[in-house]
C-alpha positions in Angstrom: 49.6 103.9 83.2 48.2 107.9 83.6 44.7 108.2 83.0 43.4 110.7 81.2 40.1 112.4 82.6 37.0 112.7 80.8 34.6 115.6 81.2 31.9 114.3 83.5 29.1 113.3 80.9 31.5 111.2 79.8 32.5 108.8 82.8 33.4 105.2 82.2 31.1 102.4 82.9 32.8 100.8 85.7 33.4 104.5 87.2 30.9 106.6 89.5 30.5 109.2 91.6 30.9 108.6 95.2 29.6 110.6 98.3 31.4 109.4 101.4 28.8 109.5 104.3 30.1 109.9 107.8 27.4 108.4 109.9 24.9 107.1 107.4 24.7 102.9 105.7 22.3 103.3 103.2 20.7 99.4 101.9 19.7 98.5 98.8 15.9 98.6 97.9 15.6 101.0 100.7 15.1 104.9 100.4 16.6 107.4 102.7 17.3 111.5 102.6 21.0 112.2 102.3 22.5 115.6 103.9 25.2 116.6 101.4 27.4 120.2 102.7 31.3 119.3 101.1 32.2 120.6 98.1 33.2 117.8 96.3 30.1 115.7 97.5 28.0 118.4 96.2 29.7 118.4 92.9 29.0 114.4 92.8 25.6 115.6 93.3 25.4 117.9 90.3 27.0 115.5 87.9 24.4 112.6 88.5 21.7 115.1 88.6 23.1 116.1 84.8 24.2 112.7 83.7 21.8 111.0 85.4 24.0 108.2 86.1 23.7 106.2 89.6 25.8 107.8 92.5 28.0 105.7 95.1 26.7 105.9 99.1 29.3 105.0 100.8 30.6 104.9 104.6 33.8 106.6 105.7 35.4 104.7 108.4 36.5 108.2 110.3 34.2 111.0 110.4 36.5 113.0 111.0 38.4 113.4 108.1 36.9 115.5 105.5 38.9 114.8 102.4 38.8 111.0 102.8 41.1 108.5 100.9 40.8 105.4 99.8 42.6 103.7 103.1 39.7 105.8 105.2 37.0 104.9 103.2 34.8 101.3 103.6 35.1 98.6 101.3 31.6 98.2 100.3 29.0 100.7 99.5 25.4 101.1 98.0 24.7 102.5 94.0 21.9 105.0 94.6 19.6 106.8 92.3 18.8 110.3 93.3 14.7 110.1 93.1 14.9 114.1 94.6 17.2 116.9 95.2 16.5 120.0 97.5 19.1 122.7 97.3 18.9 124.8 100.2 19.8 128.9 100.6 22.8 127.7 102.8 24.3 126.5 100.4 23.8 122.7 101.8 22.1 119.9 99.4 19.3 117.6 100.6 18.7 114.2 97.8 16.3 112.0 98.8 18.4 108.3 97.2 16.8 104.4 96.5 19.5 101.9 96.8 19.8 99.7 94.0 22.5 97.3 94.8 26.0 96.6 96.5 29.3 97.3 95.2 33.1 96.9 96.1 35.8 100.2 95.4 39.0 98.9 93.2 40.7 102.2 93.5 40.1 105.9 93.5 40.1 107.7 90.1 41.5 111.6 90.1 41.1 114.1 88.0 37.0 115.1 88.5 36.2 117.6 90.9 34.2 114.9 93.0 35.5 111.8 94.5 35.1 109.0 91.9 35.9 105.4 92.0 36.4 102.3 89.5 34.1 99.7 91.4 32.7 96.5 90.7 29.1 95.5 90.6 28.3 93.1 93.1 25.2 91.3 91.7 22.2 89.0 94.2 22.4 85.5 94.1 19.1 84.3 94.7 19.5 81.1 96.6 16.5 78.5 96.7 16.5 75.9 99.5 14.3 75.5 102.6 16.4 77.1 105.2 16.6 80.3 103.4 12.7 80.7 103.0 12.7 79.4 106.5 14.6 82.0 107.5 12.7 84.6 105.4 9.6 83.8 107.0 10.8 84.3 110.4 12.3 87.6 109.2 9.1 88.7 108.2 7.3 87.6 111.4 9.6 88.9 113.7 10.5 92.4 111.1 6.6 92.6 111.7 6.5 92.4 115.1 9.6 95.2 115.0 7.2 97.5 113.1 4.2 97.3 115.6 6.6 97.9 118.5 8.4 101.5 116.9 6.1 104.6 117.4 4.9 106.6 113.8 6.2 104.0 111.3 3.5 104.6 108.3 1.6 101.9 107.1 3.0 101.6 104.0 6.2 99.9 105.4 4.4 97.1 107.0 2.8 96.4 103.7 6.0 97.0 101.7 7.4 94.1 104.4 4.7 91.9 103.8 4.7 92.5 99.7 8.8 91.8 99.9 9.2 87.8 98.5 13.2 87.9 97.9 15.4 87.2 101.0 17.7 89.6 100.2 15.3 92.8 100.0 14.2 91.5 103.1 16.9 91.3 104.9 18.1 95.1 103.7 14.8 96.3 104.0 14.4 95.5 108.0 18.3 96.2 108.3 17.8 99.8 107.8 14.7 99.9 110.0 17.0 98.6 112.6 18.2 101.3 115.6 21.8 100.0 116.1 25.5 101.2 115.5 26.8 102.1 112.2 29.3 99.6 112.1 26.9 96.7 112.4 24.6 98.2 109.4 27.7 98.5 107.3 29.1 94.8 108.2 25.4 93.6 107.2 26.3 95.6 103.8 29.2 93.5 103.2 27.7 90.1 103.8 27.3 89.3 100.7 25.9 85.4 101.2 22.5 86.0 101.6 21.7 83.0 104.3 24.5 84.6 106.5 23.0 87.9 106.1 19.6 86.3 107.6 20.8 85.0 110.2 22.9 88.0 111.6 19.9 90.5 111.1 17.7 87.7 112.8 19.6 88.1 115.9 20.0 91.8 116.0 16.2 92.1 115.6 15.7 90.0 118.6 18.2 91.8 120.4 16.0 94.9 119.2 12.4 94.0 119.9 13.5 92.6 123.4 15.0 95.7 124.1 11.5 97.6 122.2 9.4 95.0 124.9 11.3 96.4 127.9 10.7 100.4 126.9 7.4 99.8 126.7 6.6 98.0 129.4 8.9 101.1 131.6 7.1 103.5 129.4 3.6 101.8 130.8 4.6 101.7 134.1 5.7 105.0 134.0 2.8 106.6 132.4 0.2 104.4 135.0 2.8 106.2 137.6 2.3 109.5 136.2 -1.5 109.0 135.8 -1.5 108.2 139.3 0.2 111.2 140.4 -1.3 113.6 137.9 -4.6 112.2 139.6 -3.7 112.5 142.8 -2.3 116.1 142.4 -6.2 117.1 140.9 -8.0 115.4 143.8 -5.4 117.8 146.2 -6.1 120.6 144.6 -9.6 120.6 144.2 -9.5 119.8 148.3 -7.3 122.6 148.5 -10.1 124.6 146.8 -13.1 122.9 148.8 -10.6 123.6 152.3 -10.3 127.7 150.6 -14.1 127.9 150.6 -14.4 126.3 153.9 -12.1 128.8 155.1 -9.5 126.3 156.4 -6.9 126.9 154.1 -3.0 127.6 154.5 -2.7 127.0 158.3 -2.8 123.3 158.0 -0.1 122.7 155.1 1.8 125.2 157.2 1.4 123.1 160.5 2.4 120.2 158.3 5.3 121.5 156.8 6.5 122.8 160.6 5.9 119.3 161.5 7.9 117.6 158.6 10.9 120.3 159.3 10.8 119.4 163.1 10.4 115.2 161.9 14.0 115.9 160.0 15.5 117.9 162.5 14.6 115.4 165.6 17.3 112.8 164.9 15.2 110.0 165.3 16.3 106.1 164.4 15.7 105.1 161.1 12.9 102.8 161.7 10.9 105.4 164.5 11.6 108.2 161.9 9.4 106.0 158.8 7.1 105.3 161.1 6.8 109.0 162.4 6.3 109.6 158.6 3.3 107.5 158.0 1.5 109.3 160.8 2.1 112.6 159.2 0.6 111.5 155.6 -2.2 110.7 157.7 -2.4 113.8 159.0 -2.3 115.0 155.7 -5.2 113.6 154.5 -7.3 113.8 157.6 -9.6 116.9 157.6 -8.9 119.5 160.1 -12.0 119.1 161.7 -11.8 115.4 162.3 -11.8 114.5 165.7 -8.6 112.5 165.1 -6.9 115.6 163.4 -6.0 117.1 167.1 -5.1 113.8 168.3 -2.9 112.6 165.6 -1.3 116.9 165.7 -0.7 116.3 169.5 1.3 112.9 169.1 3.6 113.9 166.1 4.2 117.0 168.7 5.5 115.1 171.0 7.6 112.5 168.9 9.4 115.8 167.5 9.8 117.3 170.8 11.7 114.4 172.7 15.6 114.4 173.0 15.9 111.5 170.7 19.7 112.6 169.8 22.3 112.0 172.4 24.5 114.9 173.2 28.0 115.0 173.5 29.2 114.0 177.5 30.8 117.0 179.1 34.0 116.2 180.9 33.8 115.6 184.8 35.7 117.1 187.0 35.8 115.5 190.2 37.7 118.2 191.9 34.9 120.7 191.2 32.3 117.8 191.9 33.9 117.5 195.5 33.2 121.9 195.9 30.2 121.5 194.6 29.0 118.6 197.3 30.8 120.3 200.3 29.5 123.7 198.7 25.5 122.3 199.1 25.5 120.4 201.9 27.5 119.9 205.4 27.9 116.8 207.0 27.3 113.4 205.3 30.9 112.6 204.3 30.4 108.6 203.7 27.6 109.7 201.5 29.8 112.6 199.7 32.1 110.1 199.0 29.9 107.9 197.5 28.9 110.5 194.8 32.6 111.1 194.1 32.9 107.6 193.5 29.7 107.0 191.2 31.2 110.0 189.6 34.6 108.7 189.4 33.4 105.6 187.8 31.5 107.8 185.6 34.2 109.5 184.4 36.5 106.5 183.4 33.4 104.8 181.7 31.0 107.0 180.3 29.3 104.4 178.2 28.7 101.8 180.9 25.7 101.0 182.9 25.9 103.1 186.3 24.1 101.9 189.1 20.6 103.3 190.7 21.0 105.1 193.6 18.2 105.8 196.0 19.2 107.8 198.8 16.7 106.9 201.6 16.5 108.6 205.0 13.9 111.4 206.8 12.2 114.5 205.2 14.3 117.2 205.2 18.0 115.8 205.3 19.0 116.4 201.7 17.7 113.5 199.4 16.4 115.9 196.4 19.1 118.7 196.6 21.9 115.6 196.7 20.6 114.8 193.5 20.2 118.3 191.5 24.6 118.6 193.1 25.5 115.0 191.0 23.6 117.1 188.2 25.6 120.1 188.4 28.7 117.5 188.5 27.9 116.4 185.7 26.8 119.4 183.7 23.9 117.5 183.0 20.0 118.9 182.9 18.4 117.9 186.4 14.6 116.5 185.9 12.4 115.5 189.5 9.8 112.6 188.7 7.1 112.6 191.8 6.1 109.2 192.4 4.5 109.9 195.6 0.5 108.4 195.5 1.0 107.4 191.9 -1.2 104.7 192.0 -2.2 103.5 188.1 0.7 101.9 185.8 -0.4 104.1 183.1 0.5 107.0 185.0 4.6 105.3 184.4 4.2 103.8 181.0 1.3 106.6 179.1 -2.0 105.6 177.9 -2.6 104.4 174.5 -3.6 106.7 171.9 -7.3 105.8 171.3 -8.4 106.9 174.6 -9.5 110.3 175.1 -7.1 113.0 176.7 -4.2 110.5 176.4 -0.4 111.1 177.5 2.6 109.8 178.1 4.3 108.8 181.2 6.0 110.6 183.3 9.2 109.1 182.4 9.0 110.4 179.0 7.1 113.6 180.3 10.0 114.2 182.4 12.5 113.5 179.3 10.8 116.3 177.4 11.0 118.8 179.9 15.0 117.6 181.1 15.2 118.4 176.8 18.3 115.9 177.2 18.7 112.0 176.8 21.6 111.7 179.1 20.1 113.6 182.0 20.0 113.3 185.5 16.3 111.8 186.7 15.2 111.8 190.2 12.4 109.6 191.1 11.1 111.2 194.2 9.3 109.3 196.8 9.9 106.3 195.3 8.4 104.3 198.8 4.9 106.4 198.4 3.4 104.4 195.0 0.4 102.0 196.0 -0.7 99.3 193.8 -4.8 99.9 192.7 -7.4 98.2 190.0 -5.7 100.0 187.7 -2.4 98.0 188.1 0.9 98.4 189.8 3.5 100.9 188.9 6.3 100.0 190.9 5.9 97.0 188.0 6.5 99.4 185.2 9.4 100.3 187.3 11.5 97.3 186.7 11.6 97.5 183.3 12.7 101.5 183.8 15.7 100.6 186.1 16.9 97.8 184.6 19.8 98.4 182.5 19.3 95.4 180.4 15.8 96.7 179.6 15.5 100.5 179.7 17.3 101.0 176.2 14.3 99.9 174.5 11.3 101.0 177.4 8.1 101.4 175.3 6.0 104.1 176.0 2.2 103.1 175.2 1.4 106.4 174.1 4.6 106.5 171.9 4.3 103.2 170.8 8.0 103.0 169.8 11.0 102.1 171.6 13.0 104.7 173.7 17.1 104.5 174.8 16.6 105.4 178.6 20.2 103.7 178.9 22.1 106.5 179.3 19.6 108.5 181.8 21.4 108.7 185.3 18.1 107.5 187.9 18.4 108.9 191.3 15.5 107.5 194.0 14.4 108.8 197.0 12.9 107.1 199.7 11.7 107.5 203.7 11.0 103.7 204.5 12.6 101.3 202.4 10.6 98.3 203.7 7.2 100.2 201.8 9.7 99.8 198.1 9.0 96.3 196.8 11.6 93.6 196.9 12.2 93.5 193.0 12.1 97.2 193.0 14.6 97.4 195.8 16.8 94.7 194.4 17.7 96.8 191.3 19.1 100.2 193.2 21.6 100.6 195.4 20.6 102.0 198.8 22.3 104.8 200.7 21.1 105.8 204.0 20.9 109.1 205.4 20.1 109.3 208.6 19.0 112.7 211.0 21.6 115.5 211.5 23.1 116.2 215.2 22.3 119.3 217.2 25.5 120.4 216.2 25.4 119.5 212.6 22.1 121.3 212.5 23.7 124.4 213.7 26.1 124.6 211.3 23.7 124.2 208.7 21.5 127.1 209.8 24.5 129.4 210.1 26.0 128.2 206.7 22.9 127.8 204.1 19.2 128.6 206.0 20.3 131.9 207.6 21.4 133.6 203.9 18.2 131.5 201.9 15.8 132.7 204.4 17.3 136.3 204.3 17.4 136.7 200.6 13.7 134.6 200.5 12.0 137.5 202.3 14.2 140.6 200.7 16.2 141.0 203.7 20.5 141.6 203.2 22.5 139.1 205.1 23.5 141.7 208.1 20.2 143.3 208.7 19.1 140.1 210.6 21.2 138.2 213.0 20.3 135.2 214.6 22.8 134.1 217.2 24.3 130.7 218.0 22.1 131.0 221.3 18.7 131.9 219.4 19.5 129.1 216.6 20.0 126.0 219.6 16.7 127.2 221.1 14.7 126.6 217.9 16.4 123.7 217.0 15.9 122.2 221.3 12.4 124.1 221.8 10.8 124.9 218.6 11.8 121.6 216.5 11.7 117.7 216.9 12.6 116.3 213.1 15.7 114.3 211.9 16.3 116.9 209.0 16.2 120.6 208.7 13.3 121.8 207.3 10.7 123.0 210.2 14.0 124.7 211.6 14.0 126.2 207.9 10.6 127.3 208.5 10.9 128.9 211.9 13.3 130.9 211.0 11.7 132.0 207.8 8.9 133.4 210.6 11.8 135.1 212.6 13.3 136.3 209.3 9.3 137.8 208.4 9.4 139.4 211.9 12.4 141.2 211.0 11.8 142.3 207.4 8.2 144.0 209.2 10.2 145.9 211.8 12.9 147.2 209.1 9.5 147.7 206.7 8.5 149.7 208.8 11.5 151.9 209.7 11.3 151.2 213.2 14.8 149.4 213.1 17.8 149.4 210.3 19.0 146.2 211.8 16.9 143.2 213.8 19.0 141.1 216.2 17.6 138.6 217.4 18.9 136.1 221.0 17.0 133.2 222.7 15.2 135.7 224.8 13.4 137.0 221.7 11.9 133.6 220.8 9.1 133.0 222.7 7.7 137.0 221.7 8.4 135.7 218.4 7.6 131.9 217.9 5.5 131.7 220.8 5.7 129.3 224.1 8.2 126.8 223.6 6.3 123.6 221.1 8.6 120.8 222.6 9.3 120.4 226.6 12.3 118.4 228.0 11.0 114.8 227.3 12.6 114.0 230.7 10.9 116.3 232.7 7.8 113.5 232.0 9.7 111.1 233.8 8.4 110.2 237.6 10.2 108.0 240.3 7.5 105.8 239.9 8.2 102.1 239.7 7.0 101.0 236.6 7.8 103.8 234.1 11.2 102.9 231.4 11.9 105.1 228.5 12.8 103.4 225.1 13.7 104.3 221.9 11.6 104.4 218.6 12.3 104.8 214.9 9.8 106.4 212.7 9.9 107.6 209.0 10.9 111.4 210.1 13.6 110.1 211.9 14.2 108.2 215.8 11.8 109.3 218.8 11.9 108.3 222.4 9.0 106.2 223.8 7.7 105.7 227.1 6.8 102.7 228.5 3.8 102.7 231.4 2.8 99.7 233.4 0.6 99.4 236.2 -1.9 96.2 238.0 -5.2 96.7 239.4 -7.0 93.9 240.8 -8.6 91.3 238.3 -8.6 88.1 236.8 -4.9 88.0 235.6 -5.3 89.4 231.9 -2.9 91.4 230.1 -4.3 95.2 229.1 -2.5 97.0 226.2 -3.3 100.4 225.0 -2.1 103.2 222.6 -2.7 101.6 219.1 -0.4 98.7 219.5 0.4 97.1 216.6 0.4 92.6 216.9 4.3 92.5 216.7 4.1 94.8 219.5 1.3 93.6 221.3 3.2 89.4 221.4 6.5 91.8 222.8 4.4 92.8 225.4 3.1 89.6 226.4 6.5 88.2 226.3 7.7 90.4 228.5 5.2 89.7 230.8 6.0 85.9 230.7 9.8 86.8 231.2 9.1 88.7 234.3 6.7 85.7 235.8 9.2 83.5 234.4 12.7 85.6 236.6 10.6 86.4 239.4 13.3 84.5 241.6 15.8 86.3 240.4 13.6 90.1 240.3 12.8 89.4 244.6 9.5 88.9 243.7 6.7 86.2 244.7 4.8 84.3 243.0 1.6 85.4 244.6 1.7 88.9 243.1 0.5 88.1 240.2 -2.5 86.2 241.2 -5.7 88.1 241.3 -4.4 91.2 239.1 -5.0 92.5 235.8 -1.4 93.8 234.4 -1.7 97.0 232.4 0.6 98.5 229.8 0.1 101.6 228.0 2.4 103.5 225.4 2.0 107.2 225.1 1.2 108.8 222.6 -2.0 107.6 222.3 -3.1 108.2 219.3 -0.2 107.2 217.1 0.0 104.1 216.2 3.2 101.9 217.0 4.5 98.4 216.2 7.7 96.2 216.0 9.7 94.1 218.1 12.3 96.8 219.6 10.7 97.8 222.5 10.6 94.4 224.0 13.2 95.5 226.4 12.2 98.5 227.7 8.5 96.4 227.9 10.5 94.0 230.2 12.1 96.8 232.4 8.9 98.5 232.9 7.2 95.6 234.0 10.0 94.1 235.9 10.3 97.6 237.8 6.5 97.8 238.8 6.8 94.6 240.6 10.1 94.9 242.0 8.7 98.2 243.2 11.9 99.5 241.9 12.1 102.9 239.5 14.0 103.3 236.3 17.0 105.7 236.3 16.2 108.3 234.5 19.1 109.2 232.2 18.7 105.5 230.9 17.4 104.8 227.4 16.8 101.6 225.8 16.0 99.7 222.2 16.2 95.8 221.6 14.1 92.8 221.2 13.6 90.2 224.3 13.3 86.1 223.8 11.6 84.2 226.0 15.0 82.5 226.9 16.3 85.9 228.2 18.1 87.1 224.9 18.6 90.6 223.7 17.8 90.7 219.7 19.3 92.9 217.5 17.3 95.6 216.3 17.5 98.2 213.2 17.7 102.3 213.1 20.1 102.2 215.5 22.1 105.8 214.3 18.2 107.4 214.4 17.5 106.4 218.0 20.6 107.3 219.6 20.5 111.0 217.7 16.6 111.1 219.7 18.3 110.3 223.2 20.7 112.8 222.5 18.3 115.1 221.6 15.8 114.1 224.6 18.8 114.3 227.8 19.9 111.1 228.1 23.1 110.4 229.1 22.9 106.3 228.4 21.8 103.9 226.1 21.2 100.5 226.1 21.5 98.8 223.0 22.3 94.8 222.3 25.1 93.8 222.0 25.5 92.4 218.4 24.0 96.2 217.1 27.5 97.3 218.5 29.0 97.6 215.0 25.9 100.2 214.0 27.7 102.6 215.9 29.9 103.1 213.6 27.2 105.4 211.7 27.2 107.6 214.7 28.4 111.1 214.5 31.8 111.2 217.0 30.8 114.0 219.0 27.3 111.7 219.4 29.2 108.8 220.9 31.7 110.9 223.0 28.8 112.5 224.9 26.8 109.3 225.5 27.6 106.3 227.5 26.6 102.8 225.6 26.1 99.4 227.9 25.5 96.3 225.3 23.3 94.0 226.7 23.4 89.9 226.2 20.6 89.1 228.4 17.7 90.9 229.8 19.5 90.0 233.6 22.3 92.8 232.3 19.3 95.1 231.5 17.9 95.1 235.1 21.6 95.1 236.1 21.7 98.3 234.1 18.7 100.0 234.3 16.5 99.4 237.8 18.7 100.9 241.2 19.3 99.0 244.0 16.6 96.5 245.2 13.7 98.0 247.2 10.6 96.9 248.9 8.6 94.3 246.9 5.0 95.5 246.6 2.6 94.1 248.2 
């Protein structure tokens, strides 16, 4: 059936006005301002304002859609009364609407120039049993407790709430005060049972204060957090202002912020880096002129100036490693090929734990410049620790930060100046720390070679752990029996004993002659030392195992020359063994075997000492007396029972020596050992003790290109003895032309230069009988 329209003062009972509302559920007994900007809505506007019939709120399901039909439109809706209207210059319409009660759409009516609907009324049923006023008094306790939780809701709500006796003007009334999505408001619209509706808005407004309870207790926490910090930044700014007047402004927050930059850029760990941290908001808050200020400065110095990132290996090459080892030094091949094969080793595992080597051997033979060569093989930064007469623990390990003056060790002293974590660290003079009141460093050492260990060695000045695992230790030593045994037991020792004559020529003619030159400004030709000139320094003018006084005297022949060529008086200095003693002087060393007399009772043996082997004479003599045995030259006891053994041997072979019994009643015996006033001690001269003895009383001499070393039993045994390589380079040195050694030290000749051992002539002794074989002539007269 067509419907005819009406003019709009004129609508139909059952027909009203309806403003769809895109985001907006409006309740009944609730008022709310409504936004009204289409055209059509606005003309619904007008018409109510003119009729003054109620107008329908409802709820589009799209907000999209401007011209909305009945499909996008929802169900249910509110009848409103329009208490105000605001027209506005934009053309928009404000109208301020009370809710009066719910109703359903039946179906659009056309023909107005607003949207208009036929709708039913959808009256409250007011029920009256217990559970609904139950649930209407916890609505009101709990839509109570909403109120005093939302920020600015006016007073006159909470009374409103408490005035409110029907459940159903309840329930709409805290519905519309509630801050959740549209299509929850506008499902509590269409539930029409009122118990139903009590329960869903029930839950949403626990859902709601809960979530209320939460916000404020962040909003609390966060305003006590911004109280806190508003605080703290007044109490820094008035000490900024107190430090301005002071004059100490601006150079300590720019120290600070130096010291935070160099904290990020040191690549600490994790945990060192927090802890780093703490000290520097200590610093912060310390005055400058604190005593502890400096203190505090000084350590965050050092903990951003240590290597604490690794760097990234460079590749060995062990082709160049070999140049660079026969580039630095001449000689030593079982030692160069050692480094090769640490290196080696190296190369195929850079990550593993390399052994310690300590190279031990006399001063001047090339311990220290061995070291800084495996450096330059490895392209690594080269770092020398000096251990020698370190003496307090804390000099190894740092002393804590409350004393005075404190520091760290020289481990991690030598870190920061090497500026790398994987460099190469030599600990020189490794033999030359003593233990004192103060404690013992070699202890400290243990932890600091022990691989297991060193990737967490603890500085006490630090106070945090430090990776020394991937820090290549080198030692150095002169005596190893002065290292202590757990010391010892953690490196691997490679001897290196004296050079040759030989070897010490080629050294001067292939390194000293060009380092002394360039040392004192002189060119490489201007001076010439010939081969002549260099054997006499190193026969007349040295006695050392290594090379170093032969450095020195030619850095005086080298001085010499530069002041004649100063001086114009020559362009080039040339200098031959004749020109040594006007230059060095008389000759410092005589042919030890011009000493030697064709007196029974004199024998020459061989001596090792920390600078390298020596020869040693032996002098015995008797004078009348009681029978006592008279040693002198600073005998040491193991030396002193030798000597009395010897003596007993002799009385004990006298048979087999020629000799009587009755010479050695009624005489003292005495020994002596030149030089006086050094002293001596060991076993290995119990031989050449023996000879010397058993030549005074067979009143036979000593040859005297024979040379001895070993230690005597009282059952006639020759002992094995050590430094065998050291004592046979001194006899070579000293003119002698044979050696008597035992015979199980016959494999320690292997140590011995070739050209050594083809000059020489070597008898191995079993029993001291051999040794007399060996060493006395033919038999002569006994003495009386």
């Amino acid at each position: 059936m067509e419907h005819t329209p009406a003019t709009p003062q004129e609508l139909p009972a059952d027909v009203i006005a309806l403003i769809p509302m895109r985001n907006v559920v409006l309740f009944p007994h609730v008022i709310m301002p409504v936004a009204v900007g289409r055209a059509r809505s606005v003309a619904a506007v007008e018409h109510i304002l003119q009729a003054k019939t109620p107008v329908g709120i409802i709820l589009q399901k799209d907000p999209a859609i401007d011209e909305p039909g009945l499909d996008a439109l929802c169900p249910v809706g509110t009848l409103a009364n329009v208490v105000r209207h605001i027209a506005a210059e934009d053309g928009t319409h404000h109208a301020v609407c009370l809710g009066v009660e719910r109703f359903r759409i039946e179906e659009l009516v056309e023909g107005y120039p607003f949207l208009a609907a036929r709708i039913q009324r959808i009256p409250e049923i007011k029920p009256d049993s217990a559970q609904v006023e139950a649930l209407t008094l916890q609505l009101r306790e709990r839509a109570m407790e909403l109120v005093s939780l939302l920020p600015g809701v006016p007073a006159e709500l909470a009374h409103a709430l408490q005035a409110t006796r029907a459940p159903s003007d309840l329930a709409d009334i805290t519905a519309s005060l509630l801050d959740t999505e549209v299509a929850e408001k506008q499902k509590l619209l269409e539930t029409i049972d009122i118990e139903e509706r009590l329960h869903k808005v029930l839950q949403i407004l626990a859902r709601r204060i809960e979530v209320l309870r939460l916000s404020q207790e962040i909003s609390e926490r966060t305003k006590e957090q911004m109280e806190d910090r508003e605080r703290k930044y007044l109490l820094r700014e008035q000490l900024k202002a107190i430090q301005k007047e002071l004059g100490e402004d601006g150079e300590n927050e720019q120290e600070i912020a130096k010291l935070d930059e160099a904290i990020t850029a040191a690549g600490m760990p994790e945990e060192i880096e927090q802890q780093t941290r703490k000290e520097l908001q200590r610093l912060q808050r310390m005055p400058a002129a604190s005593s502890e200020f400096s203190m505090l400065h000084t350590y965050l110095e050092w903990m951003t100036e240590l290597p604490w990132r690794l760097p990234e290996d460079e590749p060995i090459d062990l082709h160049a490693a070999c140049g660079i080892l026969e580039a630095d030094h001449f000689g030593l091949e079982r030692i160069k090929q050692r480094i090769i094969e640490f290196l080696a080793v190296q190369k195929l595992k850079p990550h593993g734990r390399a052994p310690i080597l300590c190279f031990a051997g006399p001063p001047g033979v090339g311990k220290t410049s061995l070291g800084q060569s495996i450096a330059r093989a490895l392209q690594r930064p080269f770092v020398r620790v000096s251990l020698g007469g370190v003496h307090d623990e804390a000099e190894m390990r740092g002393h804590r930060r409350t004393y005075v003056g404190a520091m760290p060790g020289n481990i991690v002293q030598g870190l920061r100046k090497a500026g790398a974590r994987n460099c190469v660290m030599m600990l020189d003079e490794i033999d030359k720390m003593t233990a004192s009141a103060h404690g013992d460093p070699s202890a400290a050492l243990l932890e600091i070679l022990d691989p297991e260990q060193n990737a967490t060695f603890r500085d006490n000045y630090l106070g945090v752990p430090f990776d020394l695992s991937r820090v290549v230790f080198i030692a150095t030593a002169n005596v190893i029996d002065q290292i202590p045994p757990p010391v010892r037991d953690r490196m691997e020792i490679i001897d290196l004993p004296g050079y040759t004559q030989e070897e010490k020529l080629q050294i001067a003619q292939r390194y000293l002659l060009q380092r002394q030159s360039e040392a004192n400004g002189l060119l490489v030709d201007q001076c010439q030392l010939t081969p002549a000139a260099l054997q006499g320094i190193i026969a007349n003018y040295t006695r050392e195992a290594g090379v170093r006084q032969l450095e020195r005297e030619i850095g005086r022949i080298m001085r010499h020359a530069a002041l004649q060529i100063a001086q114009e008086e020559q362009q080039q200095v040339r200098i031959d063994a004749d020109h040594l003693p006007v230059i060095l002087g008389p000759e410092k060393y005589e042919h030890e075997l011009a000493l030697h007399t064709d007196l029974p009772g004199v024998a020459t043996g061989l001596a090792w000492t920390p600078v390298g082997g020596d020869i040693l004479f032996i002098e015995a003599t008797r004078i009348n007396g009681s029978g006592r045995l008279i040693l002198t030259g600073q005998l040491g006891d193991v030396m002193k029972e030798s000597a009395q053994a010897a003596l007993t041997l002799v009385k004990a072979r006298a048979d087999e020596l020629n000799v009587p019994t009755s010479v050695f009643e009624g005489i003292d015996v005495h020994l002596h050992v030149p030089a006086g006033a050094i002293p001596k001690d060991g076993p290995s001269a119990g031989v050449a003790m023996f000879i010397a003895l058993s030549s005074l009383f067979s009143n036979r001499p000593v040859r005297h290109d024979v040379a001895m070393t070993g230690e005597i039993s009282l059952r006639g045994l020759v002992l094995p003895v050590g430094g065998i390589k050291d004592k046979v380079l001194a006899a070579q040195r000293a003119g002698i032309r044979t050696v008597l050694l035992p015979a199980r030290n016959r494999k320690d000749l292997h140590d011995v230069p070739e050209s050594t051992r083809s000059a020489m002539q070597f008898i191995f002794l079993e029993t001291a009988d051999e040794a007399v074989q060996a060493a006395l002539g033919a038999s002569g007269k006994i003495g009386a």
